[in-house]
C-alpha positions in Angstrom: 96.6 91.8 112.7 97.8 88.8 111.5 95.4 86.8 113.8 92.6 89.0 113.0 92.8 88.2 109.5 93.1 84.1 110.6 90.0 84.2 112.4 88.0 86.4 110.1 87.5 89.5 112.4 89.2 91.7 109.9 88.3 91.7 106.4 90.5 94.6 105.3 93.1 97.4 105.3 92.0 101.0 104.9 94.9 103.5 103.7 94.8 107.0 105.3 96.4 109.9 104.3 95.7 113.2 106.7 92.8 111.3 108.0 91.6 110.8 104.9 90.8 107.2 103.4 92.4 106.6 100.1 92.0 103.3 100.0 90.3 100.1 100.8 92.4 96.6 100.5 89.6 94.1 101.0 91.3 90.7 102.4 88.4 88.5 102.6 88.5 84.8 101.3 87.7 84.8 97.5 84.6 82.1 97.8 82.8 85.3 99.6 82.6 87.1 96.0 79.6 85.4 94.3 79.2 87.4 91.5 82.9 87.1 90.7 84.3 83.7 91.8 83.1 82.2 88.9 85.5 83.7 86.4 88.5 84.0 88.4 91.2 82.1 86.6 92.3 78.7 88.3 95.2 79.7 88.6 94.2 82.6 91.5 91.8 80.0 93.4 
């Protein structure tokens, strides 16, 4: 997993729960989110 997330051929975790998803945890580099990377604080760049 580790070295799927290294390469970027995984971008997330999905949480499951009786085969349900419950969750998504995207894990994809933070300059991929246009809309938002602009008011991330400096701190979490």
């Amino acid at each position: 997993m580790i070295e799927s997330l290294k390469n970027h051929s995984m971008h997330g975790l999905l949480a499951l729960d009786d085969n349900q998803i419950i969750a998504w945890l995207n894990i994809n580099d933070i300059e991929k989110y246009a809309r938002i990377y602009p008011n991330i604080p400096e701190a979490l760049k």
